[in-house]
C-alpha positions in Angstrom: 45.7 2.0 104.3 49.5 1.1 103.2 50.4 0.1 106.9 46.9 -2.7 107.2 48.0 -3.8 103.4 51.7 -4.2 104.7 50.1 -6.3 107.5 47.8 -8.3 105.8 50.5 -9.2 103.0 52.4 -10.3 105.2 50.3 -12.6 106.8 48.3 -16.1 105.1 45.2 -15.3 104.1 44.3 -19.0 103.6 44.6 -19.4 107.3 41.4 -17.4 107.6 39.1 -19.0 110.2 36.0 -20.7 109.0 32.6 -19.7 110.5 32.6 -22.3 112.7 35.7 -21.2 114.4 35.4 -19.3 118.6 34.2 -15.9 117.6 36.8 -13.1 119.3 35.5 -12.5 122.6 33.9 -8.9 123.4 36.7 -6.3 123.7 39.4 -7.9 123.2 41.7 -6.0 120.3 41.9 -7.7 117.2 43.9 -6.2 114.2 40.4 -5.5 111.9 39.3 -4.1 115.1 42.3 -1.8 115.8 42.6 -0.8 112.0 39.1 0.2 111.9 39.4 2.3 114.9 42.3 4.1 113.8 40.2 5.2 111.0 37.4 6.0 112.4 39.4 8.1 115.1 41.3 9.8 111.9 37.8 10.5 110.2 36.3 12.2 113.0 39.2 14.2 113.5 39.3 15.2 109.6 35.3 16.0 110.1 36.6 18.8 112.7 32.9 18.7 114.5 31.2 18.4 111.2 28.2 16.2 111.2 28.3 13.6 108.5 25.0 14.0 107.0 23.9 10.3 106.3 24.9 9.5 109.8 28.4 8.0 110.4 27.1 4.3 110.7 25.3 4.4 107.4 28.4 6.0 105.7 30.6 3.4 107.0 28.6 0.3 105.9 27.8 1.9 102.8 31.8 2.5 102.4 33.2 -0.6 104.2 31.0 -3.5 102.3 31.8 -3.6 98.8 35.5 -3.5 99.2 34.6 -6.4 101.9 32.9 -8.4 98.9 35.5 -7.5 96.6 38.0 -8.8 98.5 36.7 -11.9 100.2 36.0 -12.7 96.8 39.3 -12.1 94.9 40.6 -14.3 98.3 38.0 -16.9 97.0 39.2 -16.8 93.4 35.6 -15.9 92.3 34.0 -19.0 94.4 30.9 -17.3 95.6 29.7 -20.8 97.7 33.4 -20.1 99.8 33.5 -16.2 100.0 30.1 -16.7 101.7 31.0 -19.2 103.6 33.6 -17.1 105.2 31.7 -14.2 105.6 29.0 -15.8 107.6 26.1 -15.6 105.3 24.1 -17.6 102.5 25.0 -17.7 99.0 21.8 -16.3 98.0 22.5 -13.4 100.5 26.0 -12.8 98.7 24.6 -12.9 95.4 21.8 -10.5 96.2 24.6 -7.9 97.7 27.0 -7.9 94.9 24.1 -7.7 92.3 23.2 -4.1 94.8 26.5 -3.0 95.0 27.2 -3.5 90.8 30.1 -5.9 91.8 29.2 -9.0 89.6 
């Protein structure tokens, strides 16, 4: 986690693109995407052949979004009308997940 906050501190996170921006196209490496590979490679490896038992997709969107809230969010300074415009969804949808998740 210390080497993708090194990386991320060191890079403009006002230069985030907005939704309307060219989406990445399909398999080509991004950093969120090589990050988030490098975990899931090291939690697999830390299972040793254990199953998770909710299943490893539920465990990771139950894991990943909140702190994905949080800090879109904190990136925001609070604005909830921004934050969701950056994440791609409506206000209402925002406001319904951090009520969920105990975030606001």
């Amino acid at each position: 986690m210390s080497k993708l906050r090194s990386i991320v501190d060191t890079r403009s996170l006002h230069s985030v693109p907005t939704a309307q921006a060219e989406p990445p196209r399909t398999g080509s490496p991004t950093l969120l995407g090589e990050c988030m590979a490098s975990s899931v490679r090291r939690y697999l490896a830390d299972l040793n052949g254990t199953p998770c038992r909710e299943g490893l997709y539920v465990r990771l969107l139950r894991e990943v979004e909140a702190p994905l809230l949080r800090e879109v969010l904190a990136w925001s300074d609070g604005n909830q009308s921004r934050a969701a415009g950056v994440l791609g969804i409506h206000r209402a949808t925002l406001r319904k997940k951090l009520r969920e998740l105990g975030i606001v």
